[in-house]
C-alpha positions as CSV (number, residue, x, y, z in Angstrom):
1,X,86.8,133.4,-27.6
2,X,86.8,137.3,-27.3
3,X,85.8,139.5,-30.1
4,X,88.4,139.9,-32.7
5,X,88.3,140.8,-36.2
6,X,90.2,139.1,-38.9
7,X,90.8,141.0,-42.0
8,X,89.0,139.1,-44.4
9,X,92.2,138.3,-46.7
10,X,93.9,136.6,-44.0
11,X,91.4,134.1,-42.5
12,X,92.5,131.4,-44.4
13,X,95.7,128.8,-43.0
14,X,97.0,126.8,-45.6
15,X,99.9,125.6,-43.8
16,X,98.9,121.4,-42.5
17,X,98.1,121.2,-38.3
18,X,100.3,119.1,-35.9
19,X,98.2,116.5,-37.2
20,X,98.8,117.1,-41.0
21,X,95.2,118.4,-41.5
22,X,94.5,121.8,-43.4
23,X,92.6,124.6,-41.1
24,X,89.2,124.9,-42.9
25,X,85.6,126.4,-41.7
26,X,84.0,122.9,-42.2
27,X,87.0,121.0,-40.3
28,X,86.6,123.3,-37.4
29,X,83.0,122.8,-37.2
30,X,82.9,119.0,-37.6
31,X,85.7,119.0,-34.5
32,X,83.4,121.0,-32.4
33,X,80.3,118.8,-32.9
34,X,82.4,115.6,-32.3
35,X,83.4,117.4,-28.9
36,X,80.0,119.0,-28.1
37,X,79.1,115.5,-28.4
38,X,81.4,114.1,-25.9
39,X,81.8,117.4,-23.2
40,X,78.9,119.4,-24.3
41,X,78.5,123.3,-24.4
42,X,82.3,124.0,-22.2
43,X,83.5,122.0,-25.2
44,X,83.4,125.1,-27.7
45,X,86.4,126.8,-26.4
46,X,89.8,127.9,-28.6
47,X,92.1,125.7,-26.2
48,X,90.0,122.2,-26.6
49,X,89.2,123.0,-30.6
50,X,92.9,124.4,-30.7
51,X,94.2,121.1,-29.0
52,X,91.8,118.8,-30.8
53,X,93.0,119.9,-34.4
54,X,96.6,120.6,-33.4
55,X,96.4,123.9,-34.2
56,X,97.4,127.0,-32.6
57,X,94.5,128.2,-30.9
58,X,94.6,131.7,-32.4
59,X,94.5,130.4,-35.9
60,X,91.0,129.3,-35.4
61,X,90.2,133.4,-35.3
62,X,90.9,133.7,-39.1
63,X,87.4,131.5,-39.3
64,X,85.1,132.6,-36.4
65,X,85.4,135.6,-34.7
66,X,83.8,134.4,-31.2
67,X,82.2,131.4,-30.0
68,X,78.8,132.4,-31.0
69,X,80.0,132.9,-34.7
70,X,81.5,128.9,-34.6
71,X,77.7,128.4,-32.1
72,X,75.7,129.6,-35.3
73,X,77.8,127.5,-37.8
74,X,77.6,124.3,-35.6
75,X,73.2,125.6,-35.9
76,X,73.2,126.2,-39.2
77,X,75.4,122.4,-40.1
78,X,72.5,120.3,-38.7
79,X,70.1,122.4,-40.6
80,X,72.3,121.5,-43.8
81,X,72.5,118.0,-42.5
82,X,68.7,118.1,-42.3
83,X,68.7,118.8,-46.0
84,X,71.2,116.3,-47.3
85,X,69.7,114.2,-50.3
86,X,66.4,115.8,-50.0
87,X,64.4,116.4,-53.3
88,X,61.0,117.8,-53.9
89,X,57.9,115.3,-54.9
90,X,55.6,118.4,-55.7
91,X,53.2,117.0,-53.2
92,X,53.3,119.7,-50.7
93,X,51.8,117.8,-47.7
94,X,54.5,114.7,-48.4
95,X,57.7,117.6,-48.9
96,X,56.4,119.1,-45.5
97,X,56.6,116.2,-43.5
98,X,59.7,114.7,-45.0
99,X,61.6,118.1,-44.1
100,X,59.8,118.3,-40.7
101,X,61.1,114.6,-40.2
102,X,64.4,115.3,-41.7
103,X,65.1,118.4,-38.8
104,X,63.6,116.4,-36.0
105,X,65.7,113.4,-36.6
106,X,68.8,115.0,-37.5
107,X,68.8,117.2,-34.1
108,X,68.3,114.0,-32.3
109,X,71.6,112.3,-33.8
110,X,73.3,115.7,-32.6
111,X,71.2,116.3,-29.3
112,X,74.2,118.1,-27.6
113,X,74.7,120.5,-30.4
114,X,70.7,120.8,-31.4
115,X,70.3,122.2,-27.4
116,X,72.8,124.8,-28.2
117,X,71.8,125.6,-31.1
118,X,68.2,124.8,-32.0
119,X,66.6,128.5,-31.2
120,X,69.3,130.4,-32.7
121,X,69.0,132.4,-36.4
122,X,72.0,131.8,-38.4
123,X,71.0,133.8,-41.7
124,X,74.0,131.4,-43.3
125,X,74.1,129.5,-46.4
126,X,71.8,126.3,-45.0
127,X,69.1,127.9,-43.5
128,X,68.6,130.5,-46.0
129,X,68.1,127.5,-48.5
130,X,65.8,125.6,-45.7
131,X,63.7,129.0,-45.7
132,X,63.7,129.2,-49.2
133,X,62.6,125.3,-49.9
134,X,59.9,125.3,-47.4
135,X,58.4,128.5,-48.5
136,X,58.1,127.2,-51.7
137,X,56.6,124.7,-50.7
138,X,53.5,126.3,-49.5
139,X,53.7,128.6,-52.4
140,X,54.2,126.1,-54.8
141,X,51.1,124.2,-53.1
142,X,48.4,127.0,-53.7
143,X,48.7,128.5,-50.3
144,X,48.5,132.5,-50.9
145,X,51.6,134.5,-49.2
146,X,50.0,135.7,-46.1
147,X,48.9,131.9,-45.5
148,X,52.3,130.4,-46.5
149,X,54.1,132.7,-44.2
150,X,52.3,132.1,-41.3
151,X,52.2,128.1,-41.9
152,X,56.3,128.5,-42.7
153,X,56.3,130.2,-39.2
154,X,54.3,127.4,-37.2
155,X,55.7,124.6,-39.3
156,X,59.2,125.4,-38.4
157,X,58.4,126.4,-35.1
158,X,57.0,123.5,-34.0
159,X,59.8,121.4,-36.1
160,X,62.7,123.2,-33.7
161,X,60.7,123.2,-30.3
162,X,60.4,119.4,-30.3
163,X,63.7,118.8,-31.7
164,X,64.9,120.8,-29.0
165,X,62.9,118.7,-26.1
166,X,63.6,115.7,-27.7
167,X,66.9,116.7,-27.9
168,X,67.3,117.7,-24.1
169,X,66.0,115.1,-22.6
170,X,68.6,113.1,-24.6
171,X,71.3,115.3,-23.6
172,X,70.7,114.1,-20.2
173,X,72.7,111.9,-18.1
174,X,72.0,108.2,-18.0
175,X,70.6,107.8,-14.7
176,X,68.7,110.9,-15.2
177,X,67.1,110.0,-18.4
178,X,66.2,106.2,-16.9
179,X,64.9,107.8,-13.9
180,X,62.5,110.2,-15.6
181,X,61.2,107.3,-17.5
182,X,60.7,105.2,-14.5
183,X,58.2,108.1,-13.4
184,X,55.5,107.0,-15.4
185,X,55.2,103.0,-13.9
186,X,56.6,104.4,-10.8
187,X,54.0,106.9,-10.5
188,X,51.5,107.3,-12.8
189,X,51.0,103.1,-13.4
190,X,49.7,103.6,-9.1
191,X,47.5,106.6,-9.2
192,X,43.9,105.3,-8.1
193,X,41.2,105.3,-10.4
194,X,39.1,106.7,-7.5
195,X,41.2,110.1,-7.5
196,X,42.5,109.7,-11.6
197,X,39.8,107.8,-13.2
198,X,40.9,109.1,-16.4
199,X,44.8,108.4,-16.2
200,X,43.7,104.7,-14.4
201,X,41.8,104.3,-17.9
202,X,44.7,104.8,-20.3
203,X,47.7,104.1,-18.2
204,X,48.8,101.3,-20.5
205,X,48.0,103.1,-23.8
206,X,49.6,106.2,-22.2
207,X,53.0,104.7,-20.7
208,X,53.6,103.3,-23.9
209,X,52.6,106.4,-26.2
210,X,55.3,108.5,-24.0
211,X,57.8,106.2,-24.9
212,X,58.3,108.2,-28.6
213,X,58.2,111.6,-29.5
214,X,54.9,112.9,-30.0
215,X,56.3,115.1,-33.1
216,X,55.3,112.8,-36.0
217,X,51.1,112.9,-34.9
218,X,51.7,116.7,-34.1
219,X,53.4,117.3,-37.4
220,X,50.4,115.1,-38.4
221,X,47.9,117.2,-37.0
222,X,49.4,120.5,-38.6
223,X,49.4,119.1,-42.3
224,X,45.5,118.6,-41.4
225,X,45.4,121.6,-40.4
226,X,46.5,123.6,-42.9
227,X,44.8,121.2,-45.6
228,X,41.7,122.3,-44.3
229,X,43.0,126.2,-44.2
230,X,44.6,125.9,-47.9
231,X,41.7,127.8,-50.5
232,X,39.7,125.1,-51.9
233,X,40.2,126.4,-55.4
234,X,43.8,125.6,-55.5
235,X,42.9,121.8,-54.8
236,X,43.8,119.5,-58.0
């Protein structure tokens, strides 16, 4: 898409597609995910959005000006996807880790999409209420601002950087993805203990461990963290 400005009274299409659907925001970006999905990034283009809806390509320009407007809504829909049924228990280590659990898992059902997307700032309506939940968290939890800003910061962070390489490595290709895990039998399972004593000693525990994402005992390991950091006269 080139850049293009819609007068904002006319961006909306009421009249049905070829395929008797209305033009809407959220139609457009639930086509482009479904086709990220299948044909990845060359995917969010007017002519294969256009074709898949049955709709005039230039009709999708009353919605999103360019393709990194329609790239930050396709971000900012996993991060509302992330959210979807997720309700406070007031224990601020538990909400943490259930909405550090919710992003990573919902970027791996969308790895395609979470590649393109994970690093970006949307400022739209999801992640605004992501930011807003997770800082209240900490504040909520006793943590004074300057604390609960930094831990927001590393906390989603960390969230989006293994979402991202999780998601990428299942973005890959079959054969590339099965040969990548083959490396570690391949070549770590026959490293000598003479020259790797130490990878000879865990191999087993090791091949195994790399199996799975190492986000959960990270996300683990950050909680810990800031329990130990939160002031000890907010503890109840």
């Amino acid at each position: 898409m080139s850049e293009r400005v819609i007068p904002e009274g006319g961006r909306r299409r009421r009249r049905p597609t070829k395929q008797g659907a209305v033009l809407s925001e959220q139609l457009i970006v639930e086509t482009a995910l479904r086709l990220v999905a299948q044909h990845g990034a060359e995917a969010l283009s007017v002519r294969r959005l256009g074709a898949a809806l049955g709709a005039d390509p230039s009709a999708l320009y009353r919605y999103f000006r360019n393709t990194d407007a329609l790239l930050l809504a396709l971000a900012d829909e996993l991060i509302g996807r992330a959210q979807e049924g997720w309700e406070p228990t007031g224990d601020w280590r538990e909400d943490l880790r259930s909405m550090g659990l919710r992003i990573h898992a919902c970027y791996l059902s969308h790895p395609q999409a979470a590649v393109l997307g994970a690093y970006r700032t949307t400022g739209r309506l999801h992640e605004t209420r992501a930011v807003e939940r997770i800082v209240g968290i900490l504040r909520s939890g006793g943590f004074p601002d300057p604390l609960a800003v930094r831990a927001y910061h590393a906390f989603v962070d960390q969230a989006l950087a293994f979402a991202a390489q999780d998601a990428a490595a299942l973005a890959l290709p079959k054969a590339a993805r099965e040969a990548d895990e083959a490396v570690w039998n391949a070549v770590y399972g026959r490293l000598s203990a003479d020259t790797h004593p130490h990878i000879a000693a865990v191999f087993p525990l090791l091949a195994a461990d790399m199996r799975d994402s190492g986000y959960p005992f990270a996300l683990e390991l950050t909680l810990n963290a800031l329990a130990a950091m939160r002031p000890a006269a907010t503890e109840t």
